[in-house]
Backbone as CSV, one residue per row, in Angstrom:
resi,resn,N_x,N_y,N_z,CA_x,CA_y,CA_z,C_x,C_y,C_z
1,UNK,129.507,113.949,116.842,128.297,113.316,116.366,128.701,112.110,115.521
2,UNK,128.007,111.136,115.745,128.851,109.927,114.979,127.714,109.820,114.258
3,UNK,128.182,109.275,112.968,128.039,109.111,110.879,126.757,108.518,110.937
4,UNK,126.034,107.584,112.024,124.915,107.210,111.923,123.660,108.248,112.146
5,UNK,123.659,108.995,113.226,123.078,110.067,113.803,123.024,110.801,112.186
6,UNK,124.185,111.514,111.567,124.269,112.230,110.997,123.334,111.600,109.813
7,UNK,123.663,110.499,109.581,122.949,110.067,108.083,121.499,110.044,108.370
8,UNK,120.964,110.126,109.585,119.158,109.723,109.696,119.183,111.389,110.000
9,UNK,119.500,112.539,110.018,119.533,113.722,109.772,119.521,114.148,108.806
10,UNK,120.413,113.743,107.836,119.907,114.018,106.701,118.528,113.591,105.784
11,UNK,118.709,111.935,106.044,117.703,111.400,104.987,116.023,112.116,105.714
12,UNK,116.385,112.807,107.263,114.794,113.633,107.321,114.957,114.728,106.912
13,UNK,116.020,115.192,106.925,116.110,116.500,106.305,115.564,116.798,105.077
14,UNK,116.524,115.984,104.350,115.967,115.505,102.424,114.685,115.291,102.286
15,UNK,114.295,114.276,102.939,112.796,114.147,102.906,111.580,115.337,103.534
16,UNK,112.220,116.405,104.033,111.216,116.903,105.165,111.095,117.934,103.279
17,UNK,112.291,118.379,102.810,112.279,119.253,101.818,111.773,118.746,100.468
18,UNK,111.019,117.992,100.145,110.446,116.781,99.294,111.855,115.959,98.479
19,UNK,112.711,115.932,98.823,113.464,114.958,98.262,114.179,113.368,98.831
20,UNK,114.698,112.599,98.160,115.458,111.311,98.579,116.827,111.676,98.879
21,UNK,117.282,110.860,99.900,118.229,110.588,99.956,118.814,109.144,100.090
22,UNK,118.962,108.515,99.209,119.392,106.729,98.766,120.518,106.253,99.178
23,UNK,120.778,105.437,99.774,122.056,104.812,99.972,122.304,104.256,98.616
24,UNK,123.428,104.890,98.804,124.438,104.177,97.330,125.562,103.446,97.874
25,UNK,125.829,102.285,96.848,126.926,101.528,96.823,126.760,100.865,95.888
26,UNK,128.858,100.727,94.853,128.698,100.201,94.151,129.774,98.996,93.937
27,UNK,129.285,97.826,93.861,129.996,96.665,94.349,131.325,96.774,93.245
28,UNK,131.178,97.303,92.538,132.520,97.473,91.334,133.750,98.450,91.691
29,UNK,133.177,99.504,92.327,134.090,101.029,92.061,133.707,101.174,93.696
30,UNK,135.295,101.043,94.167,134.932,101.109,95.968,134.955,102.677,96.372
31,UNK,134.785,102.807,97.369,134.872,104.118,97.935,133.817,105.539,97.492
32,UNK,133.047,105.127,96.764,131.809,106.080,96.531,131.336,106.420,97.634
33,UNK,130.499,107.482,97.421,129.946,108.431,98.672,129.139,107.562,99.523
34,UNK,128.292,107.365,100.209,127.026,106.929,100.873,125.873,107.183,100.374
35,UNK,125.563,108.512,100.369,124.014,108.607,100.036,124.130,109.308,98.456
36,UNK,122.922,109.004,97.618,123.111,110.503,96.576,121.865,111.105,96.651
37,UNK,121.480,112.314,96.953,120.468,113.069,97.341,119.801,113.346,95.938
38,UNK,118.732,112.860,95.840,117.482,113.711,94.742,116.902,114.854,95.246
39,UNK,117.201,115.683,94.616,115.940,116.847,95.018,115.076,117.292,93.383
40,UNK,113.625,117.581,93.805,112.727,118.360,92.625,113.913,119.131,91.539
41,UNK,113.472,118.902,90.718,114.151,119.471,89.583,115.079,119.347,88.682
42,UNK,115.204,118.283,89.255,116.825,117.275,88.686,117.665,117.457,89.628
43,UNK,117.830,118.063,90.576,119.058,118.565,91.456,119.807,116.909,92.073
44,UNK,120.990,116.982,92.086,121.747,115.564,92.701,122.844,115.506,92.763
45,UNK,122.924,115.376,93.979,124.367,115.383,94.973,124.618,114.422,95.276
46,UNK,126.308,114.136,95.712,126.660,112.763,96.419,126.771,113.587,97.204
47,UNK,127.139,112.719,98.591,126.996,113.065,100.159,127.911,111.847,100.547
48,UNK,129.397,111.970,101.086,129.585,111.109,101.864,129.839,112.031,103.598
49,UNK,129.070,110.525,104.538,129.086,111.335,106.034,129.914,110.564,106.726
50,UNK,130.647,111.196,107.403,131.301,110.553,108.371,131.434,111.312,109.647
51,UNK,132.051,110.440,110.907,132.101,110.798,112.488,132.698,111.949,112.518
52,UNK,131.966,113.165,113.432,132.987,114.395,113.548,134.030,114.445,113.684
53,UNK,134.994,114.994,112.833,136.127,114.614,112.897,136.979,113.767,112.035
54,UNK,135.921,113.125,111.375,136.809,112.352,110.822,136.891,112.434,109.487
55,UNK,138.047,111.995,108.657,138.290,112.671,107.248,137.847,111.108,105.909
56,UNK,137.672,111.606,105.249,137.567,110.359,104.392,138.726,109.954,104.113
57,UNK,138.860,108.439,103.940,139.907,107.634,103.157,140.478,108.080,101.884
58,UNK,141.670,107.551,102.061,142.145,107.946,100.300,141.622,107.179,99.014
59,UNK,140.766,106.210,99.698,139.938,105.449,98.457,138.680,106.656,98.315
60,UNK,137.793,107.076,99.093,136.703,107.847,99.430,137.265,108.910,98.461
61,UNK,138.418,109.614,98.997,138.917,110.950,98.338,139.236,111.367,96.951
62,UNK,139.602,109.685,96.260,140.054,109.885,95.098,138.238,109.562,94.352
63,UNK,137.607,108.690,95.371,135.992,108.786,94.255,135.358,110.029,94.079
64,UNK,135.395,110.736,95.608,134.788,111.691,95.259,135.579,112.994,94.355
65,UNK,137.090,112.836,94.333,137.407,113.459,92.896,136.956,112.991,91.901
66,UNK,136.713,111.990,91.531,136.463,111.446,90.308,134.987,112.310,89.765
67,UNK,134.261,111.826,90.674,132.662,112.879,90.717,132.755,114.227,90.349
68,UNK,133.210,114.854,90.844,133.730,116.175,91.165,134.411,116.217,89.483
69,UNK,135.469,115.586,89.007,135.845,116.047,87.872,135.032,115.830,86.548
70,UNK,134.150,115.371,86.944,132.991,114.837,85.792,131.665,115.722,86.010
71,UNK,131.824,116.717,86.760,131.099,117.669,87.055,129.677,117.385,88.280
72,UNK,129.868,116.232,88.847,129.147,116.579,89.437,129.308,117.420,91.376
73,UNK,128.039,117.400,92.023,128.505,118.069,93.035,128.503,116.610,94.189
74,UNK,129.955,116.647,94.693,130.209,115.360,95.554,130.618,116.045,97.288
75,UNK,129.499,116.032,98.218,130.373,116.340,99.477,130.257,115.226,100.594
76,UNK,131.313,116.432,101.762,131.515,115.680,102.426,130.794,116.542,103.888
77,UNK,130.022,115.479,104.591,129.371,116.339,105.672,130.070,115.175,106.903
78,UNK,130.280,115.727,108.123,130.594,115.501,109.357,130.628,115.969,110.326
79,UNK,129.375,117.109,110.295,128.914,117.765,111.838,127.399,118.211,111.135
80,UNK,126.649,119.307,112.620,125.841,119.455,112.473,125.911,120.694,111.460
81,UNK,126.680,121.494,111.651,126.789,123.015,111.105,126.540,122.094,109.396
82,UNK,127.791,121.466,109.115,127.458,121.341,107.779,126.199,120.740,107.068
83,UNK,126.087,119.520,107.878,124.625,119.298,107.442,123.281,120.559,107.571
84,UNK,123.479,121.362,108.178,122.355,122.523,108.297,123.012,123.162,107.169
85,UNK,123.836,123.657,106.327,124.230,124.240,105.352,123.735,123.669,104.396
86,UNK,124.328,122.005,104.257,123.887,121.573,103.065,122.238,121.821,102.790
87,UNK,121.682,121.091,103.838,120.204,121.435,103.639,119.628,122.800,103.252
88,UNK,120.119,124.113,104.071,119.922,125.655,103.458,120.368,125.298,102.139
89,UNK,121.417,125.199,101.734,121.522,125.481,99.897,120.480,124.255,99.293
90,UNK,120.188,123.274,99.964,119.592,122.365,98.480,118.092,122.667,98.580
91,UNK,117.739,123.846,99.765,116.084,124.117,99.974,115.685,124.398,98.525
């Protein structure tokens, strides 16, 4: 499934469950996720998606440690299974 497919899956997904999902980018600090998901309640995730199969960069890998060590929740989706997971947990 290639990263485009996947990202308009999510952002209906997010939206079907009343939340956003925003493209992020930040012209300063490269390699941040793609989207960061709002959901009701404060809930907010980064999301980076990429082509089945394929792994993030070592720029990608070290942002989304960075996230991750500052507590927030940073993933990585690249099929369907996971995107149907993510969506079950953020219902």
């Amino acid at each position: 499934m290639n990263e485009k497919l996947i990202e308009r899956k999510l952002r209906e997904g997010v939206k079907a469950l009343g939340g956003l999902a925003l493209k992020f980018s930040s012209p300063y600090h490269r390699g941040v996720p793609d989207r960061i998901v709002l959901m009701p309640g404060g809930r907010m995730y980064f999301v980076e998606l990429k082509t089945t199969g394929k792994k993030p960069t070592l720029l990608q890998q070290k942002a989304i440690g960075e996230l991750r060590e500052l507590g927030f929740d940073a993933r990585v989706i690249d099929n369907q299974e996971s995107l149907n997971l993510f969506l079950e947990e953020i219902k």
